[in-house]
C-alpha positions as CSV (number, residue, x, y, z in Angstrom):
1,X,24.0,114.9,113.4
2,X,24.8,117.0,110.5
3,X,25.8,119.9,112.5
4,X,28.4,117.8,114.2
5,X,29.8,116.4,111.2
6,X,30.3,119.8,109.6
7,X,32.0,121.1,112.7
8,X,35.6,122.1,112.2
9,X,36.3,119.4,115.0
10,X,40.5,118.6,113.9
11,X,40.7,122.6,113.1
12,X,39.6,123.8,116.3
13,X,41.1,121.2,118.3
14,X,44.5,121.7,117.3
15,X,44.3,125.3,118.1
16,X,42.9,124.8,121.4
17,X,45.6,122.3,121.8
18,X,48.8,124.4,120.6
19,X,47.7,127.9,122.4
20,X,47.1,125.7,125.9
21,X,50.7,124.1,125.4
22,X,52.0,127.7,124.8
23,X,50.5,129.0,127.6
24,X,48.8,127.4,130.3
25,X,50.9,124.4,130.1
26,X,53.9,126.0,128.4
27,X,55.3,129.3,129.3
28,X,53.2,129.2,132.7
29,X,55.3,127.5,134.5
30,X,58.5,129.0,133.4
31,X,57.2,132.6,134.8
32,X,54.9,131.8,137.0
33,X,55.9,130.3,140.8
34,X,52.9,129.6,142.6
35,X,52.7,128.8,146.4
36,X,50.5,128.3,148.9
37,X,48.9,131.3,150.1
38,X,49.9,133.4,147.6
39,X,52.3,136.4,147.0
40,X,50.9,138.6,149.5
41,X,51.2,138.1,153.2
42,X,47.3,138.0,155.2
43,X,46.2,137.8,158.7
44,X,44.5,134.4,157.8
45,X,47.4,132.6,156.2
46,X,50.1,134.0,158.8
47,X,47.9,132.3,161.8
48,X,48.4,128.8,159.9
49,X,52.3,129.9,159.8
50,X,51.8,129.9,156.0
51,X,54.1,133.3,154.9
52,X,54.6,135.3,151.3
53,X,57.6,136.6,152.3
54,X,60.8,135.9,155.1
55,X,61.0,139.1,156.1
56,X,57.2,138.6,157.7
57,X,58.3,135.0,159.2
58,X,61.9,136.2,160.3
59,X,59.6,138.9,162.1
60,X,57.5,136.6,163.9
61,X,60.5,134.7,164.8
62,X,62.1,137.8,166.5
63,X,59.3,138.8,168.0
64,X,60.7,138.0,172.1
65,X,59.9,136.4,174.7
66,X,56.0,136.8,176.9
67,X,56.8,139.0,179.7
68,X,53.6,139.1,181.9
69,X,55.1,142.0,184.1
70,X,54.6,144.2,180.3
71,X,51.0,143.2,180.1
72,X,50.0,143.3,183.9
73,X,51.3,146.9,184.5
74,X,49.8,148.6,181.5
75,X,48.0,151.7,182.3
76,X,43.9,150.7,181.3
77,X,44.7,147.0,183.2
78,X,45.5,148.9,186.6
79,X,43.1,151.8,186.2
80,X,40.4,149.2,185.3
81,X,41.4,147.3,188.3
82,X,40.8,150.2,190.6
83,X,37.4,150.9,189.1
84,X,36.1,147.5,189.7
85,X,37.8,147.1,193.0
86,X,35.3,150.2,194.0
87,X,32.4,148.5,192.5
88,X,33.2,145.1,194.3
89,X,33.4,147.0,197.8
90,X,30.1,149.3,196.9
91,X,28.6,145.5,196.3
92,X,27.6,146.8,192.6
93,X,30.3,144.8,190.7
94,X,29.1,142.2,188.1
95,X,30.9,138.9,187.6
96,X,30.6,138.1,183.6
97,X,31.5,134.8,183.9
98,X,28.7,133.7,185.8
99,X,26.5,136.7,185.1
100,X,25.7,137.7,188.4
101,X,26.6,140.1,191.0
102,X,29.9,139.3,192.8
103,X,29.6,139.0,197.1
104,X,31.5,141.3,198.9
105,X,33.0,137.9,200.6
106,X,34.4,136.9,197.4
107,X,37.4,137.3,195.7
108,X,37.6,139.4,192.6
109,X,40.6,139.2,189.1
110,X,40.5,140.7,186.4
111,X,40.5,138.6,183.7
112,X,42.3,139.1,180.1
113,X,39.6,137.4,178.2
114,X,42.3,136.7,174.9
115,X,45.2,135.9,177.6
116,X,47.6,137.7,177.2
117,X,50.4,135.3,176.1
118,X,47.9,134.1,173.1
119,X,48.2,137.6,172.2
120,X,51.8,137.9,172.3
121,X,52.0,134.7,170.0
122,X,49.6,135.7,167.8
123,X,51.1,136.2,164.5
124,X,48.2,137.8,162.9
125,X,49.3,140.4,165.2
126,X,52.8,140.4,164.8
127,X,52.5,141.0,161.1
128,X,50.0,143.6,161.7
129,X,52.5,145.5,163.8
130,X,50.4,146.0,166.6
131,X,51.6,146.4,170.5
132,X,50.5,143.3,172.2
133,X,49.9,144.6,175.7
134,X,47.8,147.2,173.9
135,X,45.6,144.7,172.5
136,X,45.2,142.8,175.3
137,X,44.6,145.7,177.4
138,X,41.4,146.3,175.9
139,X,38.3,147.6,177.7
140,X,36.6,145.0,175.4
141,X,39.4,142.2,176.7
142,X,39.2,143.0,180.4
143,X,36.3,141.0,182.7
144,X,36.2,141.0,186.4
145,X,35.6,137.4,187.9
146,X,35.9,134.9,190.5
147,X,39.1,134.4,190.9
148,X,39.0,130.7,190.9
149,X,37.8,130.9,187.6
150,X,40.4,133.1,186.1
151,X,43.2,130.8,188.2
152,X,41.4,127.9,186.2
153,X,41.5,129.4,183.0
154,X,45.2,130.8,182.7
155,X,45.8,131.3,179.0
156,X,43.9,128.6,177.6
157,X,41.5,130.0,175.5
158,X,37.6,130.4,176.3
159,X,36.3,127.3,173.8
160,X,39.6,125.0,175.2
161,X,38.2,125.7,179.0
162,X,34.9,125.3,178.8
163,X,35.1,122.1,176.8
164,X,37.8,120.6,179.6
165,X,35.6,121.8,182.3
166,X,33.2,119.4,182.8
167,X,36.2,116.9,182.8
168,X,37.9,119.3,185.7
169,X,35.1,119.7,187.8
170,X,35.0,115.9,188.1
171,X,38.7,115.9,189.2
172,X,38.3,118.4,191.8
173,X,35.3,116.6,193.1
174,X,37.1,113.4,193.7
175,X,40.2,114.5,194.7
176,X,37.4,116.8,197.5
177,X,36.3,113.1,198.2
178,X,39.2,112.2,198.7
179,X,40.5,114.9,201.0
180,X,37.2,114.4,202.9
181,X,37.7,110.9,203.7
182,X,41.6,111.3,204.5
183,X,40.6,114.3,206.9
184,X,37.6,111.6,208.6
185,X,41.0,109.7,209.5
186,X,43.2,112.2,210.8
187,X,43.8,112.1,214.1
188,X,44.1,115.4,216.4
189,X,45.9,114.1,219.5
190,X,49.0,116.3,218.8
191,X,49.4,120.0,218.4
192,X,50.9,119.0,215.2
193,X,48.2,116.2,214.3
194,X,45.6,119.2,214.8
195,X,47.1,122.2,212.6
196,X,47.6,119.4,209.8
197,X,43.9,118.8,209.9
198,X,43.1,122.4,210.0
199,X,45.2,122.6,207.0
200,X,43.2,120.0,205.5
201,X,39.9,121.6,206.5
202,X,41.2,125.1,204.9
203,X,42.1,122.9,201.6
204,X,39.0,121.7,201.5
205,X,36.9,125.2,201.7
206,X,38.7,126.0,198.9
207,X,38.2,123.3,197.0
208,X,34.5,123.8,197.8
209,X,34.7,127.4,196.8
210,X,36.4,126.5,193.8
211,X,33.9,123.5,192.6
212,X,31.0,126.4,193.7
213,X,32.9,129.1,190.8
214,X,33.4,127.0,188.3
215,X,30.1,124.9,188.8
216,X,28.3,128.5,188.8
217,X,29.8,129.5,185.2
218,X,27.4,130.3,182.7
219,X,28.9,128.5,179.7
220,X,26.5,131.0,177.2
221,X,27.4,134.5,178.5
222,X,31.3,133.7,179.2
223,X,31.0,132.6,175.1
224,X,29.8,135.8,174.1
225,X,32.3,137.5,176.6
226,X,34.9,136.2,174.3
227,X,33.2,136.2,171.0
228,X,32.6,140.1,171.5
229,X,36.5,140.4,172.6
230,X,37.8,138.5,169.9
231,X,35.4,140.5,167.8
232,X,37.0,143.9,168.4
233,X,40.7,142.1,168.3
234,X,40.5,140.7,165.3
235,X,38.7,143.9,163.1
236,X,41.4,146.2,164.9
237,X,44.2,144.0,163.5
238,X,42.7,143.5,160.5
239,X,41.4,147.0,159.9
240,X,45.2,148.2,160.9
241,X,46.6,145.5,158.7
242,X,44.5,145.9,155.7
243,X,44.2,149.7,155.6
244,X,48.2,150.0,155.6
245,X,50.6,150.9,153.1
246,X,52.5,147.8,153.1
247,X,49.5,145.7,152.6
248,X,49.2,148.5,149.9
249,X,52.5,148.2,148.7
250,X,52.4,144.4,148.4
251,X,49.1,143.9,146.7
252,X,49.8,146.7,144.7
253,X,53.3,145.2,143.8
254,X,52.0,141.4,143.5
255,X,49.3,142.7,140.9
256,X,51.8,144.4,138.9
257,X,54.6,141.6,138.7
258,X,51.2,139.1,137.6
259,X,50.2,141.3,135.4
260,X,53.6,142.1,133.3
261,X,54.5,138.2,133.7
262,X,50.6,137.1,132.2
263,X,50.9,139.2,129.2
264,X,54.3,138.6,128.1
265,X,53.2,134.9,128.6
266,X,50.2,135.1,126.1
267,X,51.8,137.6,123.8
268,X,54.5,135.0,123.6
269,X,52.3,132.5,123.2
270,X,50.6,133.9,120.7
271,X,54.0,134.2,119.0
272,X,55.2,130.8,119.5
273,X,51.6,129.6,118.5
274,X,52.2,131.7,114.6
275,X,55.2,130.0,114.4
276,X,54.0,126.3,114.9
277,X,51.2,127.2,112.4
278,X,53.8,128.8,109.7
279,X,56.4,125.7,110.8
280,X,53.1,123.6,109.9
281,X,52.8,124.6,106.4
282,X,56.0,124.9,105.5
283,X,57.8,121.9,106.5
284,X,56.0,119.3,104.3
285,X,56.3,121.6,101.7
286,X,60.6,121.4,102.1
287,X,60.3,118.1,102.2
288,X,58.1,117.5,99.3
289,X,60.4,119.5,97.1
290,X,63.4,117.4,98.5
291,X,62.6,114.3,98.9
292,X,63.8,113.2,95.1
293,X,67.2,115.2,95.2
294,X,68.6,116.9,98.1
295,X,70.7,119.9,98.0
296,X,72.2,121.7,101.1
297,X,71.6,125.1,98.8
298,X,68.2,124.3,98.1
299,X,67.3,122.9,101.9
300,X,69.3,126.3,103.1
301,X,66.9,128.6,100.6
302,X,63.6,126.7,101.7
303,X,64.8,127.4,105.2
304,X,65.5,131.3,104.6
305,X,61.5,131.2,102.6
306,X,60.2,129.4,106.2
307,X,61.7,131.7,108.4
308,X,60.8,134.8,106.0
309,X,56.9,133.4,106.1
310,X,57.5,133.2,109.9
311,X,59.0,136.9,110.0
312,X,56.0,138.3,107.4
313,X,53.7,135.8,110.0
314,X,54.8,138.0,112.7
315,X,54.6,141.5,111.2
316,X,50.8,141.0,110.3
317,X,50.0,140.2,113.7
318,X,52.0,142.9,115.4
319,X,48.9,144.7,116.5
320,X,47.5,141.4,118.1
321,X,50.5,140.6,120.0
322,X,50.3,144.5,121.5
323,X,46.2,143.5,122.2
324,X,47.3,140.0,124.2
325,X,49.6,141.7,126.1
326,X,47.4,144.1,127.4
327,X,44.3,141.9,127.8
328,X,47.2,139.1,129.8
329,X,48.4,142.3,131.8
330,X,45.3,142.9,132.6
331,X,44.2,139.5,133.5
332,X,47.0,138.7,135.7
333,X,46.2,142.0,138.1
334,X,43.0,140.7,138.4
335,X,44.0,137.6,139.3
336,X,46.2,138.8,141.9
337,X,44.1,140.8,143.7
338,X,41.4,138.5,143.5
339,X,43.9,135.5,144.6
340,X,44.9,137.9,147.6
341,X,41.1,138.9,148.6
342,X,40.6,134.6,148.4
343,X,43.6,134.7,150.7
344,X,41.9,137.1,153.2
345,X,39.4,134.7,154.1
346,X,40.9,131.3,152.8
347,X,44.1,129.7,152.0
348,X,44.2,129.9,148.7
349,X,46.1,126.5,147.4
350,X,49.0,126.0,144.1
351,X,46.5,125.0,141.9
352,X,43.2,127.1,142.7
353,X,45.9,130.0,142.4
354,X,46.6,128.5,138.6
355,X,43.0,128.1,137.9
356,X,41.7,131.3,139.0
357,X,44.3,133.2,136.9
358,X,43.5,131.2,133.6
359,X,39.8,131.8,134.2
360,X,40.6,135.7,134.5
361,X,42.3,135.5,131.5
362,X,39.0,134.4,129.5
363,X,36.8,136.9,132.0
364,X,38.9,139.5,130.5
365,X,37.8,138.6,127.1
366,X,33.8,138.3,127.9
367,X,34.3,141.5,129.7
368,X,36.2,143.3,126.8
369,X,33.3,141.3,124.2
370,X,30.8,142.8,126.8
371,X,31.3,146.1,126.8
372,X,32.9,147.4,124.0
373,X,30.8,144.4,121.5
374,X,33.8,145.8,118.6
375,X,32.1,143.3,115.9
376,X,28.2,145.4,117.2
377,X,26.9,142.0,117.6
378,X,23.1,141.7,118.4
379,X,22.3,140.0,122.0
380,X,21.6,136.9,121.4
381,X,24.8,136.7,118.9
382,X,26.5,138.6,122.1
383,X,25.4,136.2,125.0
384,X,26.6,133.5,122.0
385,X,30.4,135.0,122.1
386,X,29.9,135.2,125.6
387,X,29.0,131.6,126.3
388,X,31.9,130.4,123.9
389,X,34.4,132.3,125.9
390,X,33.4,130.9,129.5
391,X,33.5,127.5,127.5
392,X,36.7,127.9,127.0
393,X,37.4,129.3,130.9
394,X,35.8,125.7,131.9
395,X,38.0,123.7,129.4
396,X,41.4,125.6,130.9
397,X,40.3,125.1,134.9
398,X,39.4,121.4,133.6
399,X,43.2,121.0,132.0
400,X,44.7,122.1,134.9
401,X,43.1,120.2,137.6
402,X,43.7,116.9,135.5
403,X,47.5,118.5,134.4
404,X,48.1,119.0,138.4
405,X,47.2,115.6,139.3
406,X,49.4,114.1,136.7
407,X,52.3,115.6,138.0
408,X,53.1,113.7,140.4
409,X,52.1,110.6,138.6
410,X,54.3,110.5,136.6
411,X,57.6,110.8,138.0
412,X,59.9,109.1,135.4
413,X,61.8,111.4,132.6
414,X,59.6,113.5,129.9
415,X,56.5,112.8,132.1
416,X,56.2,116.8,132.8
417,X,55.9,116.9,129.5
418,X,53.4,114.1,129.1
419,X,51.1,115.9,131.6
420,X,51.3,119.1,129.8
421,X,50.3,117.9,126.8
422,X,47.5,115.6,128.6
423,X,46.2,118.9,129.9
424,X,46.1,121.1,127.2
425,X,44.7,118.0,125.1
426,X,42.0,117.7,128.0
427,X,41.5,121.4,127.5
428,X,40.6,121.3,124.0
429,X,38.7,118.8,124.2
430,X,36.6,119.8,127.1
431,X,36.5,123.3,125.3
432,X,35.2,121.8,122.1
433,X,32.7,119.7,123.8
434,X,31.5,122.4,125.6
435,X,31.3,125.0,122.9
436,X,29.5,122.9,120.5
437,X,27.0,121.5,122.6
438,X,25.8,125.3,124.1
439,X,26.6,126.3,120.5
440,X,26.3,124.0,117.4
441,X,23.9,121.3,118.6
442,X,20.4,120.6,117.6
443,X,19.2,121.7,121.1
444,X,21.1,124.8,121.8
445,X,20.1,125.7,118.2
446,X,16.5,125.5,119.3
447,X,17.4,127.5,122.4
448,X,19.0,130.4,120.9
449,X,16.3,130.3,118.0
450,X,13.6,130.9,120.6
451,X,16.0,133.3,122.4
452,X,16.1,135.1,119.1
453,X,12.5,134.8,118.6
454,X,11.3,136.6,121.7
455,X,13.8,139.8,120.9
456,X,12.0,142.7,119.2
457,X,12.5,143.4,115.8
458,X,14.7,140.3,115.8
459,X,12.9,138.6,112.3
460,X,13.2,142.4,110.3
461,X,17.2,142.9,112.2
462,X,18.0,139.2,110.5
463,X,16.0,140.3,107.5
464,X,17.8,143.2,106.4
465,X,21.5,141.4,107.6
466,X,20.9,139.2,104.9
467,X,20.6,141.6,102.4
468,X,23.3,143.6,103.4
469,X,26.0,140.6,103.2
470,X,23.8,139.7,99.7
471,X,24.8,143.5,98.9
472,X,28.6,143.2,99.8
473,X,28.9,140.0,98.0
474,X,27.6,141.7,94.6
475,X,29.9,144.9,95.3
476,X,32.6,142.7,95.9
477,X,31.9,141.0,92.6
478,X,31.6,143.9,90.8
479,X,34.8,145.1,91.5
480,X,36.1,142.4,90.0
481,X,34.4,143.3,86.8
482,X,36.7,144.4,84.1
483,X,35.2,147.6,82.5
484,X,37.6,148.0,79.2
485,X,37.7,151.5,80.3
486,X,41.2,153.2,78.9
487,X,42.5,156.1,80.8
488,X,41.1,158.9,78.6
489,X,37.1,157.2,79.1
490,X,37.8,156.9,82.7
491,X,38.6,160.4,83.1
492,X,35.6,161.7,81.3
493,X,33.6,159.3,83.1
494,X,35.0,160.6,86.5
495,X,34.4,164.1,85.3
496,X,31.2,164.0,83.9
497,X,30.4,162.3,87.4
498,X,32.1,165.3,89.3
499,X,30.4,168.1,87.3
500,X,26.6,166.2,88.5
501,X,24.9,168.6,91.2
502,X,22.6,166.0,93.0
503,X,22.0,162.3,92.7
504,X,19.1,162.5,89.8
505,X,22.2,163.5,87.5
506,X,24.8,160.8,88.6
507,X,22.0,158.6,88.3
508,X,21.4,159.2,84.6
509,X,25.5,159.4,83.8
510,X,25.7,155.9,85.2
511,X,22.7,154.4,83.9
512,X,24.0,156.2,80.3
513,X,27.4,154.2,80.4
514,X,25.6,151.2,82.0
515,X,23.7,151.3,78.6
516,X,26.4,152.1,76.4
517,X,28.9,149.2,77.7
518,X,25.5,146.9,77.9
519,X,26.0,145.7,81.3
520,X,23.1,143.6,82.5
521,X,21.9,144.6,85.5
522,X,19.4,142.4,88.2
523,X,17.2,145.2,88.3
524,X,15.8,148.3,86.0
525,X,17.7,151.5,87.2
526,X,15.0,154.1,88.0
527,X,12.3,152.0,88.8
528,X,12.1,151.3,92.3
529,X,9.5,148.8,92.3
530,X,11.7,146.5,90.3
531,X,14.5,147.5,93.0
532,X,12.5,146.5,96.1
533,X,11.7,143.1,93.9
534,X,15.0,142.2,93.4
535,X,15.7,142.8,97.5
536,X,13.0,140.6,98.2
537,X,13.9,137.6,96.1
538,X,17.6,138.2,98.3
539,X,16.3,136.8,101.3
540,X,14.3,134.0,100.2
C-alpha cells in the first residue's frame, strides 16, 4: 500500500497521456494513411481483390479475355497429349483420377488440373506477371483421364466438383431411370420409331459409361492430384513474385516512406510534448502576475519570456529530438516490412496495421536498452527496463483498439477528438497499471528480489553500488565547500601538488592543508583501517 501511494501516479500519467496525444493519437493520423492490406501489393491480398496500388488493379482489369485456342495449342499440352496417346494404345496409360489403368476401349483427355480459365483469372498471377498458358501447361497441371470426367469437371475447380458430385451422380441416375423407362415405351413399328430408340439406347450407354467414370473416381488421389498441382502453381508465382525487383522496389520504398513519416512524428511529438510542458509552467505564472493589474506591455514581455523558455526548452533537447527520429525511422521500417510479411500470409486489417507500428516503436527501445544497456545496468535492473517498456507497448495497442472503436461512435462534431483523447487516456492508464504492478507492487518486488537473489555476486554488486552513490554524494558536497583559498594559496597548493612524484607525497600535501585549514574529516587519513570503517558503516 505504501508503495502505491508514493507512486508518482498524476506525474506519470500526464506524460503518458500528452506524448500518446502527440503521437499515437495526434500526429498519427495526420501522416499516416492506413488501408487494408497495406502499402505493398501481395499474392494473398490481390486473390481477395484487395490492391496497394491502381496500377496493379488497372492491370488485372486489362488483362483480356480467356481464349482456350491459346492454352489448348501450347507446345508441352500437345506433346504431352502425344505421349499419353502412345501409352493408352500400348495399354500402359494410367488414369489419375481413378487411379487405375485406363482400357484401351475407353476414351482418354487430358485434363488441366487448375483449368485453364481459373488460371487466366487468377490475379495472383496477373500481378506476378506470369504467362497463363505457361502455367497451366505444366507437367505438374496436366492428367490423363476419362473423358467423362474431365467433360464433368470443366473449370470448376477440384474441391467444387467433388463436393457437387455425389449430388450429380444422383441426377444422372434418374434422368438414366428415366430414359430407361421412356425407351420400355417406345414403339419400333416405323423405320423412324426404330432409329429414335436406337438413339435412346446409344444415350443411355453413355449415360451408363458416364455414371461408371464418375462413380469409379477416387475422391483421395484426384485431391492430391490437385493439391500437388496447386502446390507447384502457387510457389512458382510466388517464388517469381517475391524474388522480383518490383516486390523489391515496393517493400523497399513502403519501408522507407514509414520510416521518414514515424520519426518526424515522434521527433515532433517530442517537440510539441516540451512545449505543453514549458506552456504548463508558464501560463499560471502570466496570469498570477496579471491578474491584479493588466498591461498589454507586461502580458506581451511574459509572452516573449514563455516562448524564450520554450526556445531554450528546445535547444537542450536538440540531441533528443535527433535520437527520436532515428529510433521512429527505424521503427516505422520495421513495421512496414513486418506489416508486408503479415500481408503475405494474412490480410493485415487498418487497425492491426496501427497497432503493430506503435508496438515496433517500443520494440525499438527494448532492443536499443538490450543491446547497447547505455546506463550498464545489471540484469535484473535490465529485464526491469525491459518489462517497463513492453508495458508501455501493451498500454499503446490497448489505446488504439479502444480509440478505433470509438470512432465510429461517435459521429457528432469534436467526437474525433473525444476518442483521441479517450485513447491516449486509456493508454496511460493501462501503461501505469501495468508498469506498477510488474514494477512497484509488493509482489513483483518479491519477484525481482528473488530474481536478484539467485544472480551471482548480486548481494557484494548492490553492496559496493551503495557506496559508490554514498561516495558521489560526499564529492558532490565537498565541492560545494568553500576553502577561503585566495589565488596566491591556490597556486602554491596546485604546485606543491604538481611537483609530488607518487601518491605517498600528494597524500601528505593534502593531509598538511587538511590540518592546517582544520577540516574534519569522517575518517583518519593514512590509516586504512579507519577508512574501511567508515565504508562499512556506508551501507548499513
Amino acid at each position: 500500500m505504501q508503495a502505491a501511494t508514493n507512486y508518482p501516479w498524476a506525474k506519470e500519467l500526464e506524460k503518458t497521456v500528452i506524448n500518446s496525444l502527440t503521437t499515437t493519437f495526434g500526429l498519427d493520423f495526420l501522416l499516416f494513411k492506413d488501408k487494408v492490406g497495406g502499402d505493398v501489393d501481395t499474392i494473398q491480398n490481390a486473390r481477395k481483390n484487395i490492391y496497394a496500388t491502381d496500377a496493379s488493379q488497372q492491370k488485372y482489369e486489362q488483362r483480356g479475355d480467356y481464349d482456350r485456342t491459346a492454352y489448348d495449342s501450347h507446345k508441352n499440352f500437345i506433346e504431352t497429349g502425344r505421349r499419353e496417346k502412345a501409352a493408352h494404345q500400348s495399354g500402359n496409360l494410367h488414369d489419375a483420377y481413378r487411379n487405375q489403368s485406363m482400357g484401351l476401349n475407353e476414351r482418354r483427355d487430358l485434363d488441366h488440373v487448375i483449368s485453364a480459365k481459373e488460371i487466366h483469372d487468377d490475379r495472383g498471377r496477373v500481378l506476378a506477371g506470369l504467362d497463363g498458358a505457361e502455367l497451366a501447361n505444366q507437367s505438374s497441371n496436366l492428367q490423363s483421364t476419362h473423358f467423362s470426367i474431365n467433360r464433368s469437371k470443366q473449370a470448376t475447380c477440384c474441391d467444387d466438383f467433388l463436393n457437387e458430385l455425389p449430388g450429380k451422380i444422383e441426377i444422372y441416375e434418374n434422368n438414366l431411370k428415366k430414359d430407361q423407362e421412356r425407351l420400355k415405351n417406345l414403339p419400333r413399328d416405323t423405320p423412324a420409331q426404330r432409329d429414335k430408340a436406337d438413339r435412346l439406347e446409344s444415350d443411355i450407354r453413355k449415360a451408363k459409361i458416364k455414371i461408371d467414370a464418375l462413380k469409379s473416381i477416387d475422391v483421395e488421389e484426384m485431391r492430391k492430384k490437385d493439391e500437388e498441382a496447386r502446390g507447384k502453381y502457387d510457389s512458382d508465382i510466388n517464388k517469381n513474385y517475391y524474388s522480383g525487383s518490383r516486390f523489391m522496389v515496393s517493400t523497399a520504398s513502403a519501408a522507407g516512406i514509414s520510416g521518414l513519416k514515424m520519426g518526424t512524428r515522434q521527433m515532433l511529438g517530442l517537440i510539441m510534448t516540451e512545449i505543453w510542458f514549458e506552456l504548463r509552467d508558464q501560463i499560471p505564472k502570466i496570469l498570477e502576475n496579471l491578474k491584479q493589474k493588466f498591461s498589454f506591455d507586461k502580458f506581451m514581455e511574459h509572452i516573449k519570456n514563455a516562448l524564450q523558455g520554450i526556445w531554450h526548452r528546445v535547444q537542450k533537447r536538440f540531441n533528443d529530438f535527433l535520437v527520436a527520429f532515428k529510433d521512429g525511422a527505424f521503427a516505422g521500417i520495421m513495421s512496414s516490412v513486418a506489416t508486408t510479411i503479415f500481408n503475405i500470409f494474412a490480410t493485415a486489417q487498418k487497425m492491426a496495421i496501427k497497432i503493430i507500428r506503435e508496438i515496433w516503436g517500443q520494440l525499438v527501445k527494448a532492443f536499443k536498452l538490450i543491446l547497447f544497456n547505455p546506463d550498464r545496468l545489471g540484469f535484473v535492473d535490465l529485464c526491469r527496463a525491459v518489462v517497463g517498456i513492453l508495458s508501455a507497448a501493451a498500454g499503446v495497442a490497448v489505446g488504439s483498439l479502444v480509440h478505433a472503436q470509438l470512432v465510429p461512435m461517435l459521429s457528432f462534431p469534436f467526437g474525433a477528438e473525444l476518442a483521441a483523447f479517450a485513447g491516449a487516456l486509456i493508454t496511460g492508464i493501462i501503461t501505469l497499471g501495468l508498469t506498477y504492478f510488474l514494477l512497484h507492487s509488493e509482489m513483483a518486488k518479491k519477484m525481482w528480489d528473488f530474481a536478484e537473489s539467485i544472480m551471482p555476486h548480486a548481494g557484494t554488486v548492490k553492496k559496493y553500488q551503495a557506496i559508490n552513490a554514498e561516495l558521489d554524494r560526499y564529492l558532490t558536497e565537498l565541492t560545494r565547500i568553500e576553502f577561503n583559498l585566495d589565488p596566491e594559496e591556490l597556486a602554491v597548493f596546485s604546485h606543491d601538488l604538481a611537483s609530488c612524484t607518487d601518491e605517498v607525497q600528494r597524500g601528505l600535501v593534502i593531509k598538511e592543508e587538511i590540518t592546517r585549514r582544520g577540516i574534519e574529516l569522517p575518517y583518519e587519513i593514512g590509516n586504512p583501517a579507519s577508512t574501511r570503517k567508515w565504508l562499512a558503516s556506508l551501507v548499513k
